[in-house]
Kinemage of the C-alpha trace (Angstrom):
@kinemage 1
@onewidth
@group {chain A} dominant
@subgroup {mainchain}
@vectorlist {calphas} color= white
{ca unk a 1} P 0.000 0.000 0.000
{ca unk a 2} L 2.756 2.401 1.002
{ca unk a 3} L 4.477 1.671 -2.550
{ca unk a 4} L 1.082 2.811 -4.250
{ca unk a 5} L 0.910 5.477 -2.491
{ca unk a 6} L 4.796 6.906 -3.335
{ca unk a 7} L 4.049 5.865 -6.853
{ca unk a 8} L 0.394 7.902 -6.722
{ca unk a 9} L 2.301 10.882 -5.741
{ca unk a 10} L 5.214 10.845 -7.550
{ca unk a 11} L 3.103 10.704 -10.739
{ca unk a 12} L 1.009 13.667 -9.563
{ca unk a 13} L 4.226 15.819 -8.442
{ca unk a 14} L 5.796 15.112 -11.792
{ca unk a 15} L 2.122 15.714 -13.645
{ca unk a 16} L 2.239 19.188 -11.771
{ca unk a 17} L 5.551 19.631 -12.946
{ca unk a 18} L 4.832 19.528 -16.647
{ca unk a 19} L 2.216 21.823 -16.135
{ca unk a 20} L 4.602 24.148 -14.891
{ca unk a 21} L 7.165 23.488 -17.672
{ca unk a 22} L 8.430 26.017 -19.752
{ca unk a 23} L 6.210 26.882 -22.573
{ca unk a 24} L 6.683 25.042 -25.512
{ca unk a 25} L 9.291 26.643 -28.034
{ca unk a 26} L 7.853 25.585 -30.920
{ca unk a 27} L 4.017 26.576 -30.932
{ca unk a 28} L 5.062 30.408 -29.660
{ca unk a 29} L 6.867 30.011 -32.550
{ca unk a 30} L 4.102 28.860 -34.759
{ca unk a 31} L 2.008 32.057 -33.041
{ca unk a 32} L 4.243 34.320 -33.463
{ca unk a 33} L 4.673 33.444 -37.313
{ca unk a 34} L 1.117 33.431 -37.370
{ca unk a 35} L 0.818 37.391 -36.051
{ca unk a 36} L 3.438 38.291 -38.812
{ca unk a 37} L 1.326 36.573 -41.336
{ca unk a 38} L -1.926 38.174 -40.465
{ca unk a 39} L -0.093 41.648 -40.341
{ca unk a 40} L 1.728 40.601 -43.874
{ca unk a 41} L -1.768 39.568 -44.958
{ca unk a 42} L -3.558 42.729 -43.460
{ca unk a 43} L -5.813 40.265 -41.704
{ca unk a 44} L -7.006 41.879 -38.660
{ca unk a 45} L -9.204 39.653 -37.482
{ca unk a 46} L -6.275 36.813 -37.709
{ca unk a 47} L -4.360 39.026 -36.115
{ca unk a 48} L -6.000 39.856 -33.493
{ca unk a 49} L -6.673 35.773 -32.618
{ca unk a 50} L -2.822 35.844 -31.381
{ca unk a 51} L -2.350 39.232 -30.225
{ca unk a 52} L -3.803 40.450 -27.188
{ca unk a 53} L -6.630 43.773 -27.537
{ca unk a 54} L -3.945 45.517 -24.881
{ca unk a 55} L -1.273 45.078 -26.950
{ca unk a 56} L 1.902 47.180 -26.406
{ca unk a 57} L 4.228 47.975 -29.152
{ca unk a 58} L 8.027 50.151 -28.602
{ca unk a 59} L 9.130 50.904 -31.726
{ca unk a 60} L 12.121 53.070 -33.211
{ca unk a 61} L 9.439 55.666 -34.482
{ca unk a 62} L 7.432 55.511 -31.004
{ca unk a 63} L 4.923 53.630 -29.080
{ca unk a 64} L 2.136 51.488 -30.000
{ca unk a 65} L -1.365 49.981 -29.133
{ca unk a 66} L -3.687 47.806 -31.096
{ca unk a 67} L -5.710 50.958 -33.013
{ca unk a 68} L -2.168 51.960 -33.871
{ca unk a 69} L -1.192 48.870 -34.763
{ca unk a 70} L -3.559 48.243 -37.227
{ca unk a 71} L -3.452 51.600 -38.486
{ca unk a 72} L 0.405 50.676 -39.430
{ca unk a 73} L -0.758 47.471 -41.089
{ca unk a 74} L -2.275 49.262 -43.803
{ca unk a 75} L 0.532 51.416 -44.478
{ca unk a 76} L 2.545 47.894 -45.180
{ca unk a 77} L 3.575 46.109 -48.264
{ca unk a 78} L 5.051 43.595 -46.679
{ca unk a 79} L 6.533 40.822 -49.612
{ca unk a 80} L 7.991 38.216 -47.296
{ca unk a 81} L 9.210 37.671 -43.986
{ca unk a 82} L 11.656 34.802 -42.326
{ca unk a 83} L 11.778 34.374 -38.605
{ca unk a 84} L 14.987 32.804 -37.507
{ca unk a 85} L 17.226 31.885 -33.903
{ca unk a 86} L 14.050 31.972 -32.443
{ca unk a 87} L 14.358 31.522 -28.489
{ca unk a 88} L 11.720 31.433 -25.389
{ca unk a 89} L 12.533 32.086 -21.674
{ca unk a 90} L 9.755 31.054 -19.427
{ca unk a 91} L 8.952 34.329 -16.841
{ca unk a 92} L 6.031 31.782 -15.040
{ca unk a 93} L 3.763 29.378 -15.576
{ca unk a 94} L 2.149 32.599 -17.759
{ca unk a 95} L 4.287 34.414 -19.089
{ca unk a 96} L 7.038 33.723 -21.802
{ca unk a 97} L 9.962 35.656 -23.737
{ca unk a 98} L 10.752 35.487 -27.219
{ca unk a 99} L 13.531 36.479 -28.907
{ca unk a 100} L 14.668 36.416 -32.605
{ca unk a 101} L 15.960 37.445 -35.786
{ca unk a 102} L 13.001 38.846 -38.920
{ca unk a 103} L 14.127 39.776 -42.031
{ca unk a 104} L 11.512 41.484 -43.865
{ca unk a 105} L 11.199 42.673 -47.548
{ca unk a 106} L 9.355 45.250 -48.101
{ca unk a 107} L 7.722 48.561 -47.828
{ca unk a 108} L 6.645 51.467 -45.511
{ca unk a 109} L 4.097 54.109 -46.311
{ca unk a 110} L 6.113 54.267 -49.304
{ca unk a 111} L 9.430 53.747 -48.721
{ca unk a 112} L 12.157 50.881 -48.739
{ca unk a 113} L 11.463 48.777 -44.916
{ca unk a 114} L 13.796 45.693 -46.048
{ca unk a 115} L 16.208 44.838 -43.631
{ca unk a 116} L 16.639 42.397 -40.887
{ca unk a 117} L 15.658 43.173 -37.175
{ca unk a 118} L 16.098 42.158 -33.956
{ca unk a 119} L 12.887 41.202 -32.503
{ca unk a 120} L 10.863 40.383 -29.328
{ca unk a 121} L 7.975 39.275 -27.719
{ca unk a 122} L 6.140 38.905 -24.365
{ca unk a 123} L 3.469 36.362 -24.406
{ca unk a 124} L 0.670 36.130 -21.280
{ca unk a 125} L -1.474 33.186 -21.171
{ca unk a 126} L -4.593 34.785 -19.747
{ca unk a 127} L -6.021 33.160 -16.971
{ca unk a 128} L -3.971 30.364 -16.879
{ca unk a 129} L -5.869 28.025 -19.355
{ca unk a 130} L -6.669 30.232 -21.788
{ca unk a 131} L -4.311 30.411 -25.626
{ca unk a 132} L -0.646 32.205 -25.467
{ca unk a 133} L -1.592 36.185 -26.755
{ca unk a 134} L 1.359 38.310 -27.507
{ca unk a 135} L 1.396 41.397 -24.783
{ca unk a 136} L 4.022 43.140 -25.750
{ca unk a 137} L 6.631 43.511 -29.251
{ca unk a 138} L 9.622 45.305 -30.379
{ca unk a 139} L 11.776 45.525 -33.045
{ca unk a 140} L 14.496 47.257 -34.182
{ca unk a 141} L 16.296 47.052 -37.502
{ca unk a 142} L 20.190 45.802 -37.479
{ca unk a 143} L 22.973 48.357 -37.818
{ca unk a 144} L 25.531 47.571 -41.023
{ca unk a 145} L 27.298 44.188 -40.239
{ca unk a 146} L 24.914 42.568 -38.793
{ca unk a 147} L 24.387 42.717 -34.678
């Protein structure tokens, strides 16, 4: 009996440990490709299934919230993007960190955007069971040489 019950609780303590894990790399990936596609795409309403309605944006040309946000999308021709070194740090159960490299070809209002940028992400997992939303992103193009 005393065996079942060790066994009983070290499946539960290692069952509550997976919860806890670190969020999984790969589908923040996935979600975060999937906000640059509906912004690419001008899809609002796509976009808006990833991103959280109290979004924050810092850019180099100033701050952001979702009305802004989608404001910019429209002033985007955005031909192609490629996310790459893609990395997550776990801040909680919650809340995740990623970081990467985007290099986008394209346009702004107008005028040449194409570069690549260093990029990242806070994503909050509202209410604990709910889908991983992206909080918070920033970018920031590279200087000449890469860094």
């Amino acid at each position: 009996m005393k065996i079942l019950i060790s066994y009983t609780l070290a499946v539960l303590f290692a069952a509550t440990a997976v919860s806890f894990a670190a969020p999984d790399e790969a589908a923040l990936e996935t979600k975060e490709k999937a906000a640059w596609q509906g912004f690419k795409d001008k899809d609002e309403a796509g976009f808006k299934k990833v991103v959280a309605a109290d979004f924050v944006g810092v850019y180099d040309d100033g701050m952001a919230n979702m009305e802004k946000e989608l404001s910019d999308m429209k002033k985007w021709d955005m031909k192609s993007f490629e996310i790459s070194d893609y990395k997550v740090t776990s801040a909680g159960p919650n809340i995740a960190i990623s970081s990467y490299v985007v290099k986008i070809e394209g346009t702004y209002d107008g005028k040449d955007a194409s570069g690549t940028y260093n990029a990242g992400s806070v994503w909050h997992k509202k209410g604990g069971h709910g889908d991983w939303q992206a909080v918070f992103h920033t970018n920031i193009k590279q200087r000449a040489g890469g860094g």
